[in-house]
N, C-alpha and C positions, 0 to 999 in steps of 0.2 A: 602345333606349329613345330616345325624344323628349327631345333635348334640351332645348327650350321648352319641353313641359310639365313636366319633371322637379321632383321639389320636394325640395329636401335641409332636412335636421331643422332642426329653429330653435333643437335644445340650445347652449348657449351655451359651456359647459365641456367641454374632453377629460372620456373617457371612462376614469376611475381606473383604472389597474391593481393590483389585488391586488399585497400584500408581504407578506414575512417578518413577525412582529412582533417590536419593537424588542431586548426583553431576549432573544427564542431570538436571533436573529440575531448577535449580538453575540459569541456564541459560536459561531458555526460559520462556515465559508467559502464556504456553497453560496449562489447568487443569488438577492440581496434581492428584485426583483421577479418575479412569474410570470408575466407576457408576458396577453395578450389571448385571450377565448375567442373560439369563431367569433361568435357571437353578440355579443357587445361588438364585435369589430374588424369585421362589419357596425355595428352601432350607430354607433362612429366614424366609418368611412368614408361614411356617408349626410350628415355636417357638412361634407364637400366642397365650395365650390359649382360644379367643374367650371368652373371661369372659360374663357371663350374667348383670353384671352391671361395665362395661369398665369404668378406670380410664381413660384413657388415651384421652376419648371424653372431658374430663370434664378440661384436661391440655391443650386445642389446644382450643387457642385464636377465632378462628374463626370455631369451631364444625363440625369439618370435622369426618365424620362417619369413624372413624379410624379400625375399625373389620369388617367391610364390606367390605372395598375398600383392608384391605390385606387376608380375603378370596378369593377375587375374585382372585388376583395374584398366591392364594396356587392351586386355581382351572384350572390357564393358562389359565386365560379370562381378559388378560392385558389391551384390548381396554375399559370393562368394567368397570374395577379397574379407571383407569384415568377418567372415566364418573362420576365415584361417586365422586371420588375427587374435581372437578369440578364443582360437584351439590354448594360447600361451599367455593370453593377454587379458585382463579378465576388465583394465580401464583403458581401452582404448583413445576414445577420444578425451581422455585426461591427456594422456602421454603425449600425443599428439601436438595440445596444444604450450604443455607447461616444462616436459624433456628437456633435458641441453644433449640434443642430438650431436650437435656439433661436437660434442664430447666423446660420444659415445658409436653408433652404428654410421652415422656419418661421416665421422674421423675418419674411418677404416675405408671406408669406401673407395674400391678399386679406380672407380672413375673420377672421383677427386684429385687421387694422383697424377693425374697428366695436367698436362702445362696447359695454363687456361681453363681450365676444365672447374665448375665446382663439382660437389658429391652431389648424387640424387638426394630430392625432397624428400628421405623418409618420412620423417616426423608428419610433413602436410598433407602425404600422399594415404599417410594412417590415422590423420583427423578425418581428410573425407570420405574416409569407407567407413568409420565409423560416424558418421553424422549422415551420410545417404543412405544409410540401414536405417535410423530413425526416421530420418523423415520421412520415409517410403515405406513405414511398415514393416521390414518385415524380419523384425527382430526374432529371430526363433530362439527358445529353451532346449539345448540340449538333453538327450537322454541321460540318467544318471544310470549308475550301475546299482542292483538289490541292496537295498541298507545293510551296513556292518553289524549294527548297535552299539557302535561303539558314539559314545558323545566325546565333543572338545568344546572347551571354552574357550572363544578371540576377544581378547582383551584390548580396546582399542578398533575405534573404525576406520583409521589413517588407511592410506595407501598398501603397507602392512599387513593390518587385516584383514582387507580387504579381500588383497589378493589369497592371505594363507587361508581366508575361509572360503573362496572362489575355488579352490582347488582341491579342499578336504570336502568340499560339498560334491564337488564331482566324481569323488573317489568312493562318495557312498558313506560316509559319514555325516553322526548328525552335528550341526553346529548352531552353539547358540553365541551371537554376536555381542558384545558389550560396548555400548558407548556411553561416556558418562554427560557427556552434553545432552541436549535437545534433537538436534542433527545428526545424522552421521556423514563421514568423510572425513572427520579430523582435519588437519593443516589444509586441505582442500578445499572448504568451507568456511571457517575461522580466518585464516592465512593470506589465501589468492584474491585478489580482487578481481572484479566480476568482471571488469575490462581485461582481462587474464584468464580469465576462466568463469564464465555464467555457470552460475548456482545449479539451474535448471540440465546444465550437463553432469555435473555431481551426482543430480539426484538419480538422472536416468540411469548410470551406470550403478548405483547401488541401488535403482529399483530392479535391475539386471541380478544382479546375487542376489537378493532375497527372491527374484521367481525361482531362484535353482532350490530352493529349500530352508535357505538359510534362515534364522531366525533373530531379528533384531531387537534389541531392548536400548532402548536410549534412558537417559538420565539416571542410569547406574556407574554410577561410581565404585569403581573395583578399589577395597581398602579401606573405604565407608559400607557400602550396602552389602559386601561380604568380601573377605581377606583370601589372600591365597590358599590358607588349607581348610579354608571352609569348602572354596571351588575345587579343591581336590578329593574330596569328601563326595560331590555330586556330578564330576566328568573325570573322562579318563586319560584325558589330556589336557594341558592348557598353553596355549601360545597370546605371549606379550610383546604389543605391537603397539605402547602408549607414545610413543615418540618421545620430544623433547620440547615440551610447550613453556619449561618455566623461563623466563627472560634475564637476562644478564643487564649488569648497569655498569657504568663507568666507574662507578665510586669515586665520582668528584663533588665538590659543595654544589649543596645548590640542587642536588636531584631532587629535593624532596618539594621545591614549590610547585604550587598550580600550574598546569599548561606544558606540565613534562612527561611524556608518556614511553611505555616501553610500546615497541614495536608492537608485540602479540596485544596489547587492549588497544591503543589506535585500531589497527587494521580488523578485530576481533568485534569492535564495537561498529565499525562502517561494513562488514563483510556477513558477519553471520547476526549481528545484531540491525542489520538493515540503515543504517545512519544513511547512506548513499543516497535509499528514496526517500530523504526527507521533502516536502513533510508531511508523506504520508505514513511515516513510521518518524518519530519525531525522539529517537534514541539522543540521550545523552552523550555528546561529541563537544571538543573543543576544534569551532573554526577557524584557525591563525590564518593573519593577512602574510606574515613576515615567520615563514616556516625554517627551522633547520631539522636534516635527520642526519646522523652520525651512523658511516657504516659504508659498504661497498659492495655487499651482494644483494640477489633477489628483492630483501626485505628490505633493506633498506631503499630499490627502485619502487615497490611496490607503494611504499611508506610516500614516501617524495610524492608520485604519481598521484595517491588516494588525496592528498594533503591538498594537491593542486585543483582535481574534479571537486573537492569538496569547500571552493571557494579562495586558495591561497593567491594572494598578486606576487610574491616573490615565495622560490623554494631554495635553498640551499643545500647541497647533497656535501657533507663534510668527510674528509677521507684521509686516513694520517700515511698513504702509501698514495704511490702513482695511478694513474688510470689502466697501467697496464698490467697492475697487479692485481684491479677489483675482479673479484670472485664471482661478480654478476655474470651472465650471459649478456653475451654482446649483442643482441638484437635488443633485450631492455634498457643495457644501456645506452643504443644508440637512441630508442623511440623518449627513453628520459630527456635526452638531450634536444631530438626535433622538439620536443613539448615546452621546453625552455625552462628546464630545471637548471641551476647553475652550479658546476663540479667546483667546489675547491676542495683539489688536490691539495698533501702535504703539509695538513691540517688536520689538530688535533684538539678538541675540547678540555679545558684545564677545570670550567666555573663557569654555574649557571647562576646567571644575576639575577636579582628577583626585587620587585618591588611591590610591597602592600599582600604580600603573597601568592604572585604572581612571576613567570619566568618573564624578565623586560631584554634578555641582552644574555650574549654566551660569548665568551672568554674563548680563545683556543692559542695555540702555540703551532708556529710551523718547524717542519718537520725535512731531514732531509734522510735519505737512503744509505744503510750501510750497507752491512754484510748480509748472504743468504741465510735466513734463522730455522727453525725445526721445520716450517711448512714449505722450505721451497725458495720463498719471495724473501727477497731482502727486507732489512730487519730496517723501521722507522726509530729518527734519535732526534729526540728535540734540537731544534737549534736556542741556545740561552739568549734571552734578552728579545726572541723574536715574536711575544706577544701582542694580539690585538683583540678586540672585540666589537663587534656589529647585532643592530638590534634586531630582537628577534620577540614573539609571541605564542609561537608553541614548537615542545623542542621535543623533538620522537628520538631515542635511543635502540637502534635495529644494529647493535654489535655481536648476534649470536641468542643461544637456549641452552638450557640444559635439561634435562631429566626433571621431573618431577620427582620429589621422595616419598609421596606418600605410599604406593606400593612394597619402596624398600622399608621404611618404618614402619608399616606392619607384619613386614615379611623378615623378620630378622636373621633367619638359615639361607636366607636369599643374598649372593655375593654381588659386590657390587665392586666399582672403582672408584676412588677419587673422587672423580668426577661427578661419582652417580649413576653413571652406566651401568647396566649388566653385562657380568661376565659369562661368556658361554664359552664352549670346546671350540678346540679348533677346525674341528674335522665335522660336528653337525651343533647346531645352533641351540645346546641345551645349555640350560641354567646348573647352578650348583644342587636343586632343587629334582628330586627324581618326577619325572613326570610333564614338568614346567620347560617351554620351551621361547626363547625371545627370539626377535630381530629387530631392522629398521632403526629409528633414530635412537629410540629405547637402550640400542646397543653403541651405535658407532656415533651418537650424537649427533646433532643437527647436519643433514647430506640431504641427496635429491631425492623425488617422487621416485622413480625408477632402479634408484639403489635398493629403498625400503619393500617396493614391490617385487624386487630378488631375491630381498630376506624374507618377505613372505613366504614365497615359492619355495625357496630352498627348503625353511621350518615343514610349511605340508610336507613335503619331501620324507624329512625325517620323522616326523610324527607319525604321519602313512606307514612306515616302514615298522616301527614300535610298535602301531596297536594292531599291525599283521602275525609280527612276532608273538604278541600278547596272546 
């Protein structure tokens, strides 16, 4: 097609996707939205305008030819579409569904800018080319290029990993995967609930990288079944993609009775431990009538949401800053709120109550807004004297993660921060360690799927370039 004469729609609005309705929903755990027909995801994709210098390439973390892959869709050459995406993309309809586009290749988008106007559906227009290749067969396996013999070890099967062994396996390298669960996918699996993300798509996409070659080992534990210079003894690279699974707690009285859980075992125990189909998988869970979770992003909707399907009559979402400051994506937090989750804002947990060793009731202090602090958002200050408390039966804590240490305590020449994070260059994603190469949450602490799958991409990057050099 002529570019010049081309004329893309003048609809002003995405194009809705079909959902669950509110009250079935609420009780079950299959995905609220139903993705795009062909016919809609043409509809969308014609609100394009095909810019000649696309913002929207320059907001996607990982350069997915974003005007190409939804030409192809406006054109109804869907198996094509999902090719290109592919070319960059190695978890398509993850991205798709779990992204904060709105942040990212959306923001930018040239056509969002006009008055009225929202930005194209990226994100929904790259779940349905990635879910009409599956369904339709016709996923192909790319060519790889003559083996290097060169081997890497991907520590971690997160997003991370993923990605950097999605793209060292295409380069012709051998790679052997390491996940120390059961599963793989990391935070994908464990993390998302299945009304967020079905499992069943997790898996497709990493039965995707292991056709390319890749080689998966689950329930190895990097640090227990062999330490960093053991894995340098047997590959000639190694990139760490463990993220940030260990959980953060309030440090107030009272965490330690029954019925108080950190975000990652809640959601870890209903997600990848199956609690959700009970009871035909009859996982240890605590059911609360009378839920609070403590927190404002992702985990903490997700948290709320899972608490709900899994039987709660009230949820309370507690949050010591304003609603405009929560870090969640605003599509979760909107669907939290249709589902009849209850926000109190500027409220802070002081003391969890407990009776017979049991949490009965949680303490919090309200809180009002100062000044802007280190992240941006104004800074929460108690107000004195303004405490109260309301009962409650199971209390989830979703205020963040950090690192795991087990890699850095066996890895002692291994530099870390503070934190616990590892420290890499600035200029390519290496450790203090020759050889050993990190990204993802591992580094920059708990961030999105699509950051970490950057820092994948970047590390193959460098890695590629090293064992070329080598």
């Amino acid at each position: 097609m002529n570019m010049e004469k081309r004329k893309p729609s003048k609809r002003k609005l995405k194009v809705e996707m079909q959902q669950q309705e509110i009250e079935v929903r609420i009780r079950n755990f299959n995905e609220v939205p139903f993705g795009y027909s062909e016919e809609q995801a043409i509809e969308e994709a014609k609100r394009c305008l095909q810019c000649k210098k696309p913002k929207c390439v320059e907001g996607c973390p990982v350069d997915v030819d974003i005007p190409a892959f939804i030409k192809l869709i406006e054109d109804g050459k869907f198996d094509k579409a999902a090719k290109k995406i592919k070319e960059k993309n190695s978890l398509p309809a993850v991205c798709g569904r779990v992204c904060p586009q709105e942040d990212q290749c959306e923001k930018v988008c040239i056509l969002g800018r006009k008055k009225e106007f929202e930005p194209v559906a990226i994100g929904r227009l790259e779940r349905f080319a990635a879910d009409w290749e599956a369904e339709h067969g016709t996923v192909k396996v790319p060519n790889t290029p003559p083996p290097t013999g060169k081997k890497v070890a991907v520590v971690g099967s997160g997003p991370a990993g993923l990605t950097c062994a999605f793209d060292l396996v295409k380069m012709g390298h051998q790679i052997t995967l390491f996940e120390s669960l059961h599963k793989a996918g990391g935070v994908l699996v464990y993390g998302i609930p299945e009304f967020r993300l079905p499992k069943k798509i997790v898996q497709r996409e990493v039965d995707y990288i292991r056709s390319l070659g890749v080689n998966l080992r689950v329930n190895s534990l990097i640090g227990k079944l062999y330490t960093i210079d053991e894995l340098k003894g047997k590959y000639d690279a190694i990139f760490l993609g463990t993220g940030a699974g260990l959980p953060m707690f309030l440090g107030i009285p009272g965490e330690n009775y029954n019925g108080v859980y950190s975000a990652n075992e809640f959601l870890t125990r209903s997600n990848l431990m199956k609690a959700y189909l009970f009871p035909e998988w009859d996982t240890p869970i605590k059911r609360g009538k009378k839920v609070a979770v403590v927190g404002g992003g992702n985990v903490a909707m997700d948290s709320a949401r899972t608490a709900l399907r899994l039987g709660a009559d009230e949820v309370y979402l507690v949050y010591r800053r304003s609603e405009k400051e929560m870090p969640a994506r605003i599509e979760e937090i909107e669907r939290a709120k249709e589902e009849g989750i209850k926000f109190m804002i500027l409220s802070n947990p002081v003391e969890a109550i407990g009776e017979d060793g049991w949490v009965k009731a949680l303490k919090c202090i309200k809180m009002e807004l100062g000044e802007p602090d280190e992240s941006g958002r104004r800074r929460p200050i108690p107000i004195p004297g303004s405490e109260f408390k309301f009962d409650i039966d199971l209390f989830i804590v979703a205020i963040g993660t950090r690192p795991n240490p087990l890699i850095s305590q066996t890895t002692p020449a291994l530099k870390t921060t503070k934190w616990g994070t590892i420290v890499v260059q600035e200029d390519v994603p290496k450790t203090s360690l020759d050889r050993v190469y990190a990204g993802g949450d591992i580094v920059t602490g708990a961030a999105t799927v699509i950051l970490a799958m950057g820092a994948g991409k970047e590390a193959a990057k460098a890695i590629d370039e090293y064992l070329k050099k080598k």
